[in-house]
Backbone bond lengths (Angstrom), bond angles and torsions (degrees), N, CA, C in turn:
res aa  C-N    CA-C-N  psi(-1)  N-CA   C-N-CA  omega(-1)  CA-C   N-CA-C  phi
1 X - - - 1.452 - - 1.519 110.31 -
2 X 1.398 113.34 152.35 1.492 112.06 -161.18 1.736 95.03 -87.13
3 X 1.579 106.08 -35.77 1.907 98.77 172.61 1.193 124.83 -29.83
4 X 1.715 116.29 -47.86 1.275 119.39 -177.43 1.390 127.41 -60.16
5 X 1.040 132.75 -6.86 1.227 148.24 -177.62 1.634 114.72 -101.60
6 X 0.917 78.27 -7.00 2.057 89.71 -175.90 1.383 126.35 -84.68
7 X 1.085 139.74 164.58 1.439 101.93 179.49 1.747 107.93 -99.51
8 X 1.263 116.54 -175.98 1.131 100.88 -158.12 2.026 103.66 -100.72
9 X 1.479 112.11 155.43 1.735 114.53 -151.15 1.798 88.21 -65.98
10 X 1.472 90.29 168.99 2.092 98.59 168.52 1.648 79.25 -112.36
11 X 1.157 87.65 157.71 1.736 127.35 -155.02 1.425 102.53 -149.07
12 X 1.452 134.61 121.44 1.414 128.98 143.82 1.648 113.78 -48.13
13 X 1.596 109.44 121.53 1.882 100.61 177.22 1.371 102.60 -49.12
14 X 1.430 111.78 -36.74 1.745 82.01 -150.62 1.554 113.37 -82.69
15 X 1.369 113.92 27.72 2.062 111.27 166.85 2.037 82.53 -84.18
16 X 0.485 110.30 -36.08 1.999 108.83 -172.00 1.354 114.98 -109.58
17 X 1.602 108.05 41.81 1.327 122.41 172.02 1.645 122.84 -53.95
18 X 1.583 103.67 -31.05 1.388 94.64 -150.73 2.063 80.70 -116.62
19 X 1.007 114.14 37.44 2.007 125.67 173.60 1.576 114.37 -135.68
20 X 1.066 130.26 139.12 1.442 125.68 164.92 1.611 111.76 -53.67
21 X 1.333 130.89 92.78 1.164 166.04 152.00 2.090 98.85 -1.99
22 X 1.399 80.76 -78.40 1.770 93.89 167.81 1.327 129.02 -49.93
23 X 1.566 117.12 -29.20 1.542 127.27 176.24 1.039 117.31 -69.30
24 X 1.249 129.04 -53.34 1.659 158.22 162.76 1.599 95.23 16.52
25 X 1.673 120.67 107.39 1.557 117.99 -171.19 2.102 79.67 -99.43
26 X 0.815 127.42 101.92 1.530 145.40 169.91 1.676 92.00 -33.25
27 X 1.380 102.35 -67.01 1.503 99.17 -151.89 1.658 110.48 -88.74
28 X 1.010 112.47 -11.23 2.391 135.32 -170.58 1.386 78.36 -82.16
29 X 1.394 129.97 -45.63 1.676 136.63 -137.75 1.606 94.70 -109.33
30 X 0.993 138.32 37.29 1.547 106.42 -156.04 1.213 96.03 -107.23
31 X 1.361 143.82 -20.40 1.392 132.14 156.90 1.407 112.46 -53.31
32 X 1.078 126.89 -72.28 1.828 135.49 167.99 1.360 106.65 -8.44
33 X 1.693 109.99 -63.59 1.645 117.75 -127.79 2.296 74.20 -80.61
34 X 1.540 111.86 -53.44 1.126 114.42 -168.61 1.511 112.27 -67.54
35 X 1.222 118.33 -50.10 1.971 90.67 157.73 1.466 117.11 -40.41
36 X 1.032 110.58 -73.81 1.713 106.51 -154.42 1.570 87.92 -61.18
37 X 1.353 148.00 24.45 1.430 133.58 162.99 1.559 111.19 -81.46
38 X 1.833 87.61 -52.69 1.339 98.42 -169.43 1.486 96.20 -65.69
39 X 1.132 116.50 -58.71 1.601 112.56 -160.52 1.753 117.97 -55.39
40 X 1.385 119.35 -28.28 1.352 124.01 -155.16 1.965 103.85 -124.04
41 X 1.485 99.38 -8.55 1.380 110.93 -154.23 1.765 108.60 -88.99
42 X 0.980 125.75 165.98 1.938 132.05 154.75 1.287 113.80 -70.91
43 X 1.244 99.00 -166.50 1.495 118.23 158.83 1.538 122.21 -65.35
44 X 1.593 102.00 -62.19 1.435 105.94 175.07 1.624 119.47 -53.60
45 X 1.536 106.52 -60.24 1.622 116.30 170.79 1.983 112.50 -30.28
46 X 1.684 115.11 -37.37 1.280 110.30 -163.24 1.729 93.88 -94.52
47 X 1.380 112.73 -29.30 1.441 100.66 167.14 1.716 127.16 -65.34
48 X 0.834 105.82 -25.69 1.757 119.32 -174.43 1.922 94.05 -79.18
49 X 1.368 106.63 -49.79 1.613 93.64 170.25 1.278 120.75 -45.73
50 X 1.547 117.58 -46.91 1.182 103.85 -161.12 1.416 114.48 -91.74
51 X 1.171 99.64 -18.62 1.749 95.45 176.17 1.705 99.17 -68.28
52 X 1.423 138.02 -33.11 1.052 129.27 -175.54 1.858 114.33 -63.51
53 X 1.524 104.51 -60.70 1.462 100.67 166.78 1.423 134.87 -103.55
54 X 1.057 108.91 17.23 1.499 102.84 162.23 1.863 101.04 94.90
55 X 1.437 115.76 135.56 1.421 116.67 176.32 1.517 105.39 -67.80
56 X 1.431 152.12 -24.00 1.345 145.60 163.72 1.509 103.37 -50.88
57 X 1.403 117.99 -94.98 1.627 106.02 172.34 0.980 124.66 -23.99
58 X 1.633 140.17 -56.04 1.419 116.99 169.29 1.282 119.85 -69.01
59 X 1.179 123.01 9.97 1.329 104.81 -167.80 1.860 94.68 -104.59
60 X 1.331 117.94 -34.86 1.294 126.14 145.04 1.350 132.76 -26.41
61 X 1.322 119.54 -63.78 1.436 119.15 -170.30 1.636 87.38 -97.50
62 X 1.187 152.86 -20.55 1.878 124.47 164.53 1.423 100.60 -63.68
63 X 0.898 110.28 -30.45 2.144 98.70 -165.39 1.779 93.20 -74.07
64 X 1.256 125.44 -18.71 1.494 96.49 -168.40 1.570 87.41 -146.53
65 X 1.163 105.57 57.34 1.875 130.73 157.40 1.589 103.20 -88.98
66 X 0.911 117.28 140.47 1.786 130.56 -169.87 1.479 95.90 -92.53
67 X 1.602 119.84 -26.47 1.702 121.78 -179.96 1.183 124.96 177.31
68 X 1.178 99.07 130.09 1.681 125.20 -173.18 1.695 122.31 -126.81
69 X 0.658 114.44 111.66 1.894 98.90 -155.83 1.867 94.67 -74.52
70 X 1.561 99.34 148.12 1.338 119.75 -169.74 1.771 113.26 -38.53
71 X 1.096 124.24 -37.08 1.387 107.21 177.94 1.273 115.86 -84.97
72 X 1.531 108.51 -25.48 1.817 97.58 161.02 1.276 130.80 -89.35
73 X 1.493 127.72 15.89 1.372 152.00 137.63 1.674 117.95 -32.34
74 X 1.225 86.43 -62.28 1.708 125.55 -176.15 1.342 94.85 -68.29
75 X 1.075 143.97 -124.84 1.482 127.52 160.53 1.494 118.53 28.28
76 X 1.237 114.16 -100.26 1.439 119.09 165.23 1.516 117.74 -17.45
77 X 1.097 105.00 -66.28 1.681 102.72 175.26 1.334 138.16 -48.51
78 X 1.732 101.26 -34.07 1.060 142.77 171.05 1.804 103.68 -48.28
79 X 1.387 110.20 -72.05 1.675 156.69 174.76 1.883 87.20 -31.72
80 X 1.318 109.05 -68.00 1.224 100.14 -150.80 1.582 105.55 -117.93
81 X 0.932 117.21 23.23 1.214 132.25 170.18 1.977 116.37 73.42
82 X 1.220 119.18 10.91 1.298 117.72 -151.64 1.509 91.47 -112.20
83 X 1.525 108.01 146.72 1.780 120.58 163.87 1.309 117.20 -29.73
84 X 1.147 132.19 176.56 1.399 150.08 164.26 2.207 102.84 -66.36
85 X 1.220 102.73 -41.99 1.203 111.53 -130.19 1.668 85.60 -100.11
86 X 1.183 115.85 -30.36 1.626 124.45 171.33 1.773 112.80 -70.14
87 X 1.181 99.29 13.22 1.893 106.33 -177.98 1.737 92.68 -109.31
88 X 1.164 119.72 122.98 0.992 131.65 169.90 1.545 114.34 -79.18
89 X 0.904 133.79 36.93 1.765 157.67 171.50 1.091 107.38 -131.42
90 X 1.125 134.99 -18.25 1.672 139.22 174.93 1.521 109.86 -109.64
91 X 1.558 120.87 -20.95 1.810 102.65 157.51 1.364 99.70 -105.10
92 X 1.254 127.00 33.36 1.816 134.31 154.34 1.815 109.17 -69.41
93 X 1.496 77.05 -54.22 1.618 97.54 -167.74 1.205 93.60 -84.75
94 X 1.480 151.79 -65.92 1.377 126.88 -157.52 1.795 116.31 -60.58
95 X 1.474 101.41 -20.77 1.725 106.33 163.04 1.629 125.95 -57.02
96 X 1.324 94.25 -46.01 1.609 126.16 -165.40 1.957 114.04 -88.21
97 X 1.326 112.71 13.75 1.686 106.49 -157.06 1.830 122.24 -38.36
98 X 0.756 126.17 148.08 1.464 117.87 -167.68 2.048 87.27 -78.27
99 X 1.544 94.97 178.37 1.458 106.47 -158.79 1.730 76.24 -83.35
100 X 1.392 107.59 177.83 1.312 135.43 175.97 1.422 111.77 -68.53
101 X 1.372 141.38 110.79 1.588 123.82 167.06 1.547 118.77 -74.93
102 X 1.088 96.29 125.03 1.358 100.19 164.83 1.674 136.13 -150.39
């Protein structure tokens, strides 16, 4: 794979607060490392992803992410050009509705 040869992205630690930071296998991890980008990440953090793997791979592993919380949905969609409804985290949740508050 041509990733491997690349060097590896800068990342703020704290999106991978709760992982050894330094261990981080980039490419073993690459669903992991790119959720918790989008979900936990900046601007810069989501640019450094993508120059690392390529807009196909991310555009792959967001569509069939199990969860992304709603404003980084929005984003994401934004990111890769795709509907709301083509994210497989968003017909999770329209299956799943949370209970009623009251």
């Amino acid at each position: 794979m041509a990733t491997s040869t690349k060097e590896k992205p800068i990342f703020d630690k704290r999106i991978f607060w709760d992982v050894h930071f330094d261990k981080i296998d980039y490419d073993a991890k690459a669903a992991f490392v790119i959720e918790r980008v989008f979900e936990r990440g900046d601007v810069q953090d989501i640019r450094n992803c993508r120059r690392y793997y390529g807009d196909d791979k991310i555009r792959d592993v967001l569509l069939n992410a199990k969860f992304l919380p709603f404003s980084r949905l929005y984003l994401a969609s934004a990111v890769i050009d795709r509907p709301l409804e083509a994210f497989r985290c968003y017909t999770l949740r329209q299956l799943n509705p949370e209970l009623f508050p009251y």
